[in-house]
BAFIMAR-191813 format. One record per residue: residue in three letters; y, z, x of N, C-alpha, C in turn. Coordinates in steps of 0.001 Angstrom, whole numbers, padded with zeros to 6 digits, always signed. Atoms other than C-alpha are relative to their C-alpha. Layout:
N
ALAYZXYZXYZX...
This chain:
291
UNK+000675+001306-000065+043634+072644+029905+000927-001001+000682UNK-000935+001159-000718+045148+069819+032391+000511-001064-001138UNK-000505+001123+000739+047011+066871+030793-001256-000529-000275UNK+000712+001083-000476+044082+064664+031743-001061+000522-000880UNK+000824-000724+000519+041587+066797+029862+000002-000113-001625UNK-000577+000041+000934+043489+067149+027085-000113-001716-000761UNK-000389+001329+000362+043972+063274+026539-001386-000621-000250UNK+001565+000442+000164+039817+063106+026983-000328+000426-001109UNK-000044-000565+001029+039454+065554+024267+000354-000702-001269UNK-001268+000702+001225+042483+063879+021790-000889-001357+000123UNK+000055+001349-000183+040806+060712+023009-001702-000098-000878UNK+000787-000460+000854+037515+061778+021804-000488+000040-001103UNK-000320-000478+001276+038210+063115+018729+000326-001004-001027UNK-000359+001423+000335+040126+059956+017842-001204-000752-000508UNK+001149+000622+000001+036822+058027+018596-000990+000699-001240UNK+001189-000638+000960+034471+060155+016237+000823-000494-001418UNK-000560+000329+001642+037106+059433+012972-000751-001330-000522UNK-000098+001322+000922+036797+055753+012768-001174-000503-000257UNK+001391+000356+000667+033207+055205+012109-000431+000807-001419UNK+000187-000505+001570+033126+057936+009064+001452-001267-000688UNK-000943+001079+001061+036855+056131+008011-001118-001260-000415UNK+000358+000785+000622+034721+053100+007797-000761+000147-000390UNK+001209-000426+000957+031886+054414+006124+000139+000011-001263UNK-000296-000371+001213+033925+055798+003637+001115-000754-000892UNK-000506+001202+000838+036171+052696+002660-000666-000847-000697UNK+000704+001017+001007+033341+050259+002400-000744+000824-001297UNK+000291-000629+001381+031819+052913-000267+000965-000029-000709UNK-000997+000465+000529+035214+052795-001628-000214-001447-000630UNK-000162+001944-000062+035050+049016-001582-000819-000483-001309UNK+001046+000434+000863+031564+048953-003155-000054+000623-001230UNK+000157-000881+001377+032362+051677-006365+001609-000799-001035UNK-000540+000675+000522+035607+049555-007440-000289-001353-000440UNK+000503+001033+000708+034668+047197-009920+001324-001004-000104UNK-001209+001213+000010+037342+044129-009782-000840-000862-000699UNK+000689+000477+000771+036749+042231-012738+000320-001700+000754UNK-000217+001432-000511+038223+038931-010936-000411-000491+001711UNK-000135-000019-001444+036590+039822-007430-001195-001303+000538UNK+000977+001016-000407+033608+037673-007813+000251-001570-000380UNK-000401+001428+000393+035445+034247-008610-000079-000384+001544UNK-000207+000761-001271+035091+031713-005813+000899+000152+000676UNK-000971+000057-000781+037280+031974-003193+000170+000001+001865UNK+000302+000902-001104+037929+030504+000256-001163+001206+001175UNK+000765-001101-001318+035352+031953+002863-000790-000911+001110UNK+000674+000480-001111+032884+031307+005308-001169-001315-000479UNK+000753+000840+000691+030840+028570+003445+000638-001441+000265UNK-000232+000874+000266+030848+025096+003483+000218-000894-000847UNK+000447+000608+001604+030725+024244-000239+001870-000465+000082UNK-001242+000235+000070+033444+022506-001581+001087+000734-001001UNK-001252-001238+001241+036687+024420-003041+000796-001290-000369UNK-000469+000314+000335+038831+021796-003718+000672-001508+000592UNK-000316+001339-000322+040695+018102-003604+001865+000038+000672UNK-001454+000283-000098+044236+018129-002220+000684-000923+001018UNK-000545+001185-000686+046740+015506-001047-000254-000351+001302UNK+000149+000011-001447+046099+013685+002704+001768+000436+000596UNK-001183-000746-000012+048741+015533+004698+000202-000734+001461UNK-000235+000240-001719+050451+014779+008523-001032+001035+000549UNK+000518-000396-000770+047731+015361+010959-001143+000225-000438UNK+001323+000276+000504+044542+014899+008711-000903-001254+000600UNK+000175+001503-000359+042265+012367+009966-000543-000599-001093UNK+000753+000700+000963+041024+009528+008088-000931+000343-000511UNK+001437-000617+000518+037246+010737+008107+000076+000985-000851UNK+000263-001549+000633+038260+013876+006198+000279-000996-001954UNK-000710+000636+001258+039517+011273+003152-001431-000036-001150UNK+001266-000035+001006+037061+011449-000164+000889-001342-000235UNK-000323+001558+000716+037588+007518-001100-000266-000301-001071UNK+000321+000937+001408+035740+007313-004206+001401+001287-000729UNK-001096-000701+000983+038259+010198-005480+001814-000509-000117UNK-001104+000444-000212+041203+008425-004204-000046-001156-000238UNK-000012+000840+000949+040509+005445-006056+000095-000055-001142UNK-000395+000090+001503+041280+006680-009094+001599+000152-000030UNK-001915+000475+000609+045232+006219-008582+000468-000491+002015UNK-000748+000936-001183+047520+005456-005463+000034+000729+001018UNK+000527-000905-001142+046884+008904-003293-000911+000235+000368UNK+001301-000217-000639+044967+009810-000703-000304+001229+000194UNK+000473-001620+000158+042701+013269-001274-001319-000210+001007UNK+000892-000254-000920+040965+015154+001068-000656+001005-000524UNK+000646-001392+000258+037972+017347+000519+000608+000922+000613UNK-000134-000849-000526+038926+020375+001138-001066+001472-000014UNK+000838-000854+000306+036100+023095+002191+000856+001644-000286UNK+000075-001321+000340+035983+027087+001386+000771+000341+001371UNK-000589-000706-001329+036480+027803+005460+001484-000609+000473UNK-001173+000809-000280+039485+025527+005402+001462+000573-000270UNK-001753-001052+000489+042310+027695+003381-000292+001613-000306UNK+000271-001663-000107+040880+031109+004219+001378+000308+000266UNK-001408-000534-000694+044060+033460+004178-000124+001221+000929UNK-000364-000409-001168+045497+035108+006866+000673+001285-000529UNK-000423-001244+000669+046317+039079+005835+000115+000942+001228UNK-000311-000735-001574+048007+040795+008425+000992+001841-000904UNK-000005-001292+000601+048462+044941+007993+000796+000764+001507UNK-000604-000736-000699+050490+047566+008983-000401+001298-000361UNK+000212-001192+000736+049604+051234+008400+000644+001177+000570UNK-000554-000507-001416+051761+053598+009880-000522+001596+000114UNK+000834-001226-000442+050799+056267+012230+000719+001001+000438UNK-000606-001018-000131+053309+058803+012102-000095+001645-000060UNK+000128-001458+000365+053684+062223+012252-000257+000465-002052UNK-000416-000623+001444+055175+062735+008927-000866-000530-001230UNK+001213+000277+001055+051987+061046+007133-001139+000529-000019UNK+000874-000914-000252+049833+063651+008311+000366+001356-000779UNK-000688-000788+000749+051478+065752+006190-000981+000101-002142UNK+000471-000085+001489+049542+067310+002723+000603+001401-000589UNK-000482-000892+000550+050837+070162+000478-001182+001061-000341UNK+000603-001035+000884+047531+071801-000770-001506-000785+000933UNK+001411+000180-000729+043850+072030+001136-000662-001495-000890UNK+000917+000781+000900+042662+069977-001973+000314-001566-000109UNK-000173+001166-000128+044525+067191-001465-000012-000968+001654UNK+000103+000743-001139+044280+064429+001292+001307-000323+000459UNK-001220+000205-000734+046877+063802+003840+000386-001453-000187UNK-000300+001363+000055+048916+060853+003229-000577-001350+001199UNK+000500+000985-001079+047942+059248+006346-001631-000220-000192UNK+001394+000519+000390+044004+059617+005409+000175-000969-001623UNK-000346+001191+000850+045185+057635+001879+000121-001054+000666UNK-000813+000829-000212+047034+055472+003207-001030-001225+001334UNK+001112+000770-001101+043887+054350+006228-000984-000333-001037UNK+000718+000424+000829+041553+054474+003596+000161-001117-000768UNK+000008+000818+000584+042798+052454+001557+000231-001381+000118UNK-000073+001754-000761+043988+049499+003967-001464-000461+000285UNK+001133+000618-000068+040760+049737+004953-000945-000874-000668UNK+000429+000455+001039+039323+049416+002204+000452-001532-000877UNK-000301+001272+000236+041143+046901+001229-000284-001346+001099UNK+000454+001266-001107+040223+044653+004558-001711+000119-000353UNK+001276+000353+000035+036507+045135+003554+000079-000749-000803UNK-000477+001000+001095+037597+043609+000237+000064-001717+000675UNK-000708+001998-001101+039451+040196+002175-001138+000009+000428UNK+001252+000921-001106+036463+039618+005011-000768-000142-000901UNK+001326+000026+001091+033729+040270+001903+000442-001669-000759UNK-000883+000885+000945+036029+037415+000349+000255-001132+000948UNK-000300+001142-000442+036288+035289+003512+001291+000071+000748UNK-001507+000260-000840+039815+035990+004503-000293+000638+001819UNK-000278-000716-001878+041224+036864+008153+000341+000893-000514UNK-001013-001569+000141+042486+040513+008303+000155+000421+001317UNK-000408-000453-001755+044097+041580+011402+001221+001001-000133UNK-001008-000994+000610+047114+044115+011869+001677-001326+001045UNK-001017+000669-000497+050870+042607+012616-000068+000547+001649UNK-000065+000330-001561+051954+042509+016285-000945-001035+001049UNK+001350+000941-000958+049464+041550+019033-000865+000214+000349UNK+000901-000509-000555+047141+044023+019322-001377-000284-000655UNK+001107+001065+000821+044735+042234+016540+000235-001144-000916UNK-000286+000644+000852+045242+039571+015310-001255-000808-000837UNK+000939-000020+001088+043407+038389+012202-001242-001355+000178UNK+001181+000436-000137+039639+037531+012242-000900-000120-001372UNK+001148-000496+000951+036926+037480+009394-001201+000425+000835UNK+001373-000348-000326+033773+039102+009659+000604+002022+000147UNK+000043-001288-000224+032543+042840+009889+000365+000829+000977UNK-000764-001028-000654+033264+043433+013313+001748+000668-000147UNK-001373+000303+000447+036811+042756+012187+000274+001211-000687UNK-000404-001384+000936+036893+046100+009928-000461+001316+001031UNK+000064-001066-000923+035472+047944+012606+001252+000492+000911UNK-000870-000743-000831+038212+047274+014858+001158+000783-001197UNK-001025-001041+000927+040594+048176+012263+000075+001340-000394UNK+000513-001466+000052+038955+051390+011473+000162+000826+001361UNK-000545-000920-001587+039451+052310+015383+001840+000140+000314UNK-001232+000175+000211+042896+051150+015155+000921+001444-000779UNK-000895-000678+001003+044083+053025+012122-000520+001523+000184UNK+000506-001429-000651+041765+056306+013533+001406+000338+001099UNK-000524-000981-001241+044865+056649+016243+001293+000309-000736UNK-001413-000420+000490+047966+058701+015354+001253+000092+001273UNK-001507+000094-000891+051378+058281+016916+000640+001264+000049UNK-000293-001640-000691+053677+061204+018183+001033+000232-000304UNK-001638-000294+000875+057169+060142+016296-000408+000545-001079UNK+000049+000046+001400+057824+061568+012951+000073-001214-000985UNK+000010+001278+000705+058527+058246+011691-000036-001127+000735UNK+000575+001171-000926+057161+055078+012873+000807-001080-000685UNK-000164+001196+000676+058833+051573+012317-001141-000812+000002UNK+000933+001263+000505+057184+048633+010922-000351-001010+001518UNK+000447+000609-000965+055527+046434+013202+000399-001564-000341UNK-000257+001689+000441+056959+042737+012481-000119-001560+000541UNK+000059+001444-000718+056214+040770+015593-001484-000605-000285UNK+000884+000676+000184+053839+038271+015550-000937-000334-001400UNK+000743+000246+000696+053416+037421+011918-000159-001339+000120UNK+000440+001846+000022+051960+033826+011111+000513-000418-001161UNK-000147+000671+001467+053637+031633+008940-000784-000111-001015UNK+000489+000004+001141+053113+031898+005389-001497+000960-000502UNK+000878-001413+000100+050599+034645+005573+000292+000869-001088UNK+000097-001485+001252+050148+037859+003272+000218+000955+001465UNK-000205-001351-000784+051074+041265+004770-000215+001370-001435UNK+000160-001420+000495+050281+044987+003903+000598+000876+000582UNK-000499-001433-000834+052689+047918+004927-000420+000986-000654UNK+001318-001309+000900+051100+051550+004046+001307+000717+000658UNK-000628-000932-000437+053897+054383+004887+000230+000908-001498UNK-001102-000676+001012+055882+056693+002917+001161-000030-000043UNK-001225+000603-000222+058910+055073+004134+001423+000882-000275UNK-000533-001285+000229+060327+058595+004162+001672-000092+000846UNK-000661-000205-001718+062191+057740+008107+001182-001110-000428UNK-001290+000733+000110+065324+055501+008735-000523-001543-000679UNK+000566+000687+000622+065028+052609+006169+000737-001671+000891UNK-000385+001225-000743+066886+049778+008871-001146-000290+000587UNK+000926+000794-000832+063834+048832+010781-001118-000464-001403UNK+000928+000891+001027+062034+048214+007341+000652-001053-000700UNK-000783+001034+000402+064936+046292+005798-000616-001641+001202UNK-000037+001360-001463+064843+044031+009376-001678-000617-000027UNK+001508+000704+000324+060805+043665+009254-000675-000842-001140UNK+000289+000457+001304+060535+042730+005344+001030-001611+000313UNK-000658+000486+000141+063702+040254+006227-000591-001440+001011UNK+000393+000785-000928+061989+038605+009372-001496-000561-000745UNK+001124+000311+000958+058673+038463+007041+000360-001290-000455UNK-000348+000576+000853+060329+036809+004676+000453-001496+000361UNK-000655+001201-000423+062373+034322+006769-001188-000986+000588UNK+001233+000604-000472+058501+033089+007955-001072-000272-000996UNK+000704+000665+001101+057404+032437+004487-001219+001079-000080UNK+000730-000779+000311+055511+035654+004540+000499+000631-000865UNK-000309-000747+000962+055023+037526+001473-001123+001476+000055UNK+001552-000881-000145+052808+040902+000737+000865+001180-000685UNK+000045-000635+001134+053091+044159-000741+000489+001810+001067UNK-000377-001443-000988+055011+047769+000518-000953+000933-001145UNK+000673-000842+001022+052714+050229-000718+000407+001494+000290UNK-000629-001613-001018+054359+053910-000064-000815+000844-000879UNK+001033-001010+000404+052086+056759+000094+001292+001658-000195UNK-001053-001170+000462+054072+060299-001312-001271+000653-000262UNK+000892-001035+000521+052003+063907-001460+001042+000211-001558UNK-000140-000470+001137+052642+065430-004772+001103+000790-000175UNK-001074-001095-000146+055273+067894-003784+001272-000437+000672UNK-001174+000938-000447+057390+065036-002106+000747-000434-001503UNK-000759+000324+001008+057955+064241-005577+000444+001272-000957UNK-000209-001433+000294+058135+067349-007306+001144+000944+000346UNK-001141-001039-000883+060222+069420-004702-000184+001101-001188UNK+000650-001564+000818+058383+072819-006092+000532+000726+000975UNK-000943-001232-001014+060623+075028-003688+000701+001009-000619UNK-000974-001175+001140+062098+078358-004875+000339+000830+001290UNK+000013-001329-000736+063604+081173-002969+000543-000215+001464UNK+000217+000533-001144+063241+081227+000688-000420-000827+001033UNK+000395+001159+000114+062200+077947+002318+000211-000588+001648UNK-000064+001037-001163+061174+076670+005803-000782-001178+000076UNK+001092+001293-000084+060873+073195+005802-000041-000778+001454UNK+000470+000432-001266+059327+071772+009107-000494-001098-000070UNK-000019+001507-000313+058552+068445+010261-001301+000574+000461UNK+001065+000092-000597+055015+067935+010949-000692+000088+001537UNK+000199-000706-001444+055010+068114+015108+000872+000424+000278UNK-000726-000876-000401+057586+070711+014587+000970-000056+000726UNK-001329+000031-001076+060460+068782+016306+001057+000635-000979UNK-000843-000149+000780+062347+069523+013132-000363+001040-000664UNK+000064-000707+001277+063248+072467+010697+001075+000920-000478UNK-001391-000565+000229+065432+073922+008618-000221+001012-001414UNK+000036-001457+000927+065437+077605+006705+001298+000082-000995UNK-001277-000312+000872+067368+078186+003458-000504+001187-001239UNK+000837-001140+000706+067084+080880+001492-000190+000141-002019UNK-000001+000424+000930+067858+079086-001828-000633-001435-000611UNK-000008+001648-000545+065815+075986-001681+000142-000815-002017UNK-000614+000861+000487+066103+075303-005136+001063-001096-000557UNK-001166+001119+000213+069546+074399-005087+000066-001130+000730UNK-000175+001836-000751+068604+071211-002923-000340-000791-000778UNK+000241+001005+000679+066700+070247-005898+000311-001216-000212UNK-000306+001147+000386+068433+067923-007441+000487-000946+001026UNK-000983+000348-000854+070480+066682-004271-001503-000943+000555UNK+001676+000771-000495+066466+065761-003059+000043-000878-000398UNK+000088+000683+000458+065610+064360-005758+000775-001233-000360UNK-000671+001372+000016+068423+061861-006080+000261-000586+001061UNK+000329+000462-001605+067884+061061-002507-000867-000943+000009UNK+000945+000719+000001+064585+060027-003064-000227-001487-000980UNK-000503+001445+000892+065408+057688-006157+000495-000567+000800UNK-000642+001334-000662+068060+056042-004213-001007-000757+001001UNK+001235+000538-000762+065248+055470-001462-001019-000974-000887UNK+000978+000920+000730+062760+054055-004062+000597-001094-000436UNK-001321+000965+000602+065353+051977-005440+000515-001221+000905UNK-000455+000602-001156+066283+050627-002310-001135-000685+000404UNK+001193+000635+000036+062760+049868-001706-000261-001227-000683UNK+000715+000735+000563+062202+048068-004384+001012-001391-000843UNK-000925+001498-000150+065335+045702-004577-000064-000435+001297UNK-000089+000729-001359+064674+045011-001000-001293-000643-000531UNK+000877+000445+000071+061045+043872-001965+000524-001414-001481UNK-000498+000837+001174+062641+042203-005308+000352-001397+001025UNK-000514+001317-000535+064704+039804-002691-001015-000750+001198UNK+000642+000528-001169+062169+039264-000153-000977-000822-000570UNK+001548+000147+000891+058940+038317-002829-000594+000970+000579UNK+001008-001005+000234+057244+041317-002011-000455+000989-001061UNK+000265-000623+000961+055609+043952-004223+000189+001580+000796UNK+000011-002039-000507+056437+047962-004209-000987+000316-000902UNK+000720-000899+000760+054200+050552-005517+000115+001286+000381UNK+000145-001211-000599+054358+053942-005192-001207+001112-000397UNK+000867-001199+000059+051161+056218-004766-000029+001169+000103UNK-000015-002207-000629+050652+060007-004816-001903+000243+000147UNK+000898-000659-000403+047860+061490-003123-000880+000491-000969UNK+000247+000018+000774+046590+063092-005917-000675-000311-001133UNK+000393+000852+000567+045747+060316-007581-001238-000868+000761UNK+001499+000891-000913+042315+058152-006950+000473-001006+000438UNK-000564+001067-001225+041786+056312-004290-000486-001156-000709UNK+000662+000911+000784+040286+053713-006562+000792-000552-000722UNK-001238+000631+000444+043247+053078-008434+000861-000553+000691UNK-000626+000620-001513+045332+052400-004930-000619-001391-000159UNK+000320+001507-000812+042749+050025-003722+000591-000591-001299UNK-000280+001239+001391+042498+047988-007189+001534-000491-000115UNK-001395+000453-000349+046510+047694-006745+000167-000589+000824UNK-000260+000780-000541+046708+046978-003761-000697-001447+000063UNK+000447+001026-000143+043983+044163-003686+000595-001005-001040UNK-000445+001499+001206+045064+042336-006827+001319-000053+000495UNK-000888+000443-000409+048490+042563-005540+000332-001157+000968UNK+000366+001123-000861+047370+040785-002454-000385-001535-000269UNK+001200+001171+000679+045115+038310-004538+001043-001093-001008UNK-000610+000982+000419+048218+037629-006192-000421+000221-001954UNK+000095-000050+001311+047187+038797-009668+000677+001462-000988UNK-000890-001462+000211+049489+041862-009847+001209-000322-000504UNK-001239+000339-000243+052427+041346-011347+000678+000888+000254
């Protein structure tokens, strides 16, 4: 098959995912019951949400007068479409999240789309922007808005490990990273740090199969990297056990005092586990009702 063929095909293929992905988030979306999802909150409406101080660069006309006659400040209505937030996402599209241990379970990288998704039907249903960091979307409300995302997060990348995407967040925004944050942990330190220094806050959510935590290895043992740039045969693998496993602590650990100093939130998911429990984390995390 020519390059060119090949890339129609891959290109293809691509295209057919992201209309089931979004099929199967907003059903997601719609079978999680969030007991705090139906409280008011800023959207596309004109009703009023709330009174707060006149600020630099308000005009006069926006001033409620009879409310600002009851003391010495001046309050401005403020509508619903006025403090919609701004939720900017990362999901990464690496090799090494294509990666599952057992037919029955889902590949971290289908978690890990699903559930951003899912979670951006959540926000636009709610009014917010959702867009992904950098420049290639930046955040919109409305339905087409989950579509593109769903085409987006349908394409896979060709490293084993992808860095974070950190340009172009917007002050004081929310963010979502989705990995397994398996790969070199300096370009996530530097992205959470540049976040942070822009008054962005949000939530690392790392996706892990079941056997990432586990390390069920006995005997003879080739472990391979997902597009096979990497691998390495031992014929004792449980003696890496433990050496793994306290690998991976220090990693989580590291994770989650880097999120400690930044205000972000860690969580760690396993595959395994429903996707229904994910979303509900991640959204209230977002929403701000997670502690």
């Amino acid at each position: 098959m020519s390059s060119v063929a090949h890339l129609r095909t891959r290109a293809q293929e691509e295209a057919s995912r992201f209309p089931a992905l979004l099929a199967r988030a907003e059903h997601l979306a719609g079978t999680v019951l969030l007991g705090d999802h139906g409280r008011r909150r800023a959207g596309l409406g004109d009703d009023f949400w709330q009174y707060r101080p006149l600020r630099a660069g308000d005009s006069f006309r926006q001033i409620d007068w009879r409310r600002s006659a009851r003391g010495d400040e001046q309050f401005v209505r403020e509508r619903e479409w006025q403090i919609a937030q701004s939720v900017q996402m990362w999901v990464d599209p690496g090799a090494s999240m294509r990666f599952s241990s057992h037919k029955d379970i889902p590949t971290k990288s289908d978690r890990a789309r699903l559930t951003a998704l899912a979670t951006a039907v959540l926000l636009v249903r709610g009014g917010e922007r959702v867009g992904l960091t950098g420049w290639a979307l930046p955040p919109r409300r409305g339905d087409a808005q989950t579509l593109r995302l769903a085409e987006y997060f349908s394409t896979d990348g060709e490293d084993d490990y992808a860095e974070p995407e950190a340009r172009g967040m917007l002050p004081n925004a929310k963010a979502l990273f989705v990995s397994d944050f398996l790969g070199d942990i300096a370009p996530v330190e530097a992205a959470l740090t540049k976040a942070a220094d822009r008054g962005v806050r949000g939530v690392l959510f790392q996706v892990l199969d079941p056997s990432e935590e586990a390390f069920p290895f006995h005997g003879r043992t080739i472990f391979e990297s997902v597009n096979k740039s990497v691998a390495y045969e031992t014929l004792k693998a449980n003696d890496l056990r433990d050496r793994y496993l306290e690998r991976l602590a220090e990693r989580k650990d590291r994770l989650d005092t880097l999120c400690r100093l930044t205000g972000w939130q860690y969580f760690t998911h396993h595959t395994d586990h429903s996707a229904q429990s994910a979303l509900l984390w991640v959204y209230r995390a977002l929403d701000g009702s997670q502690g």
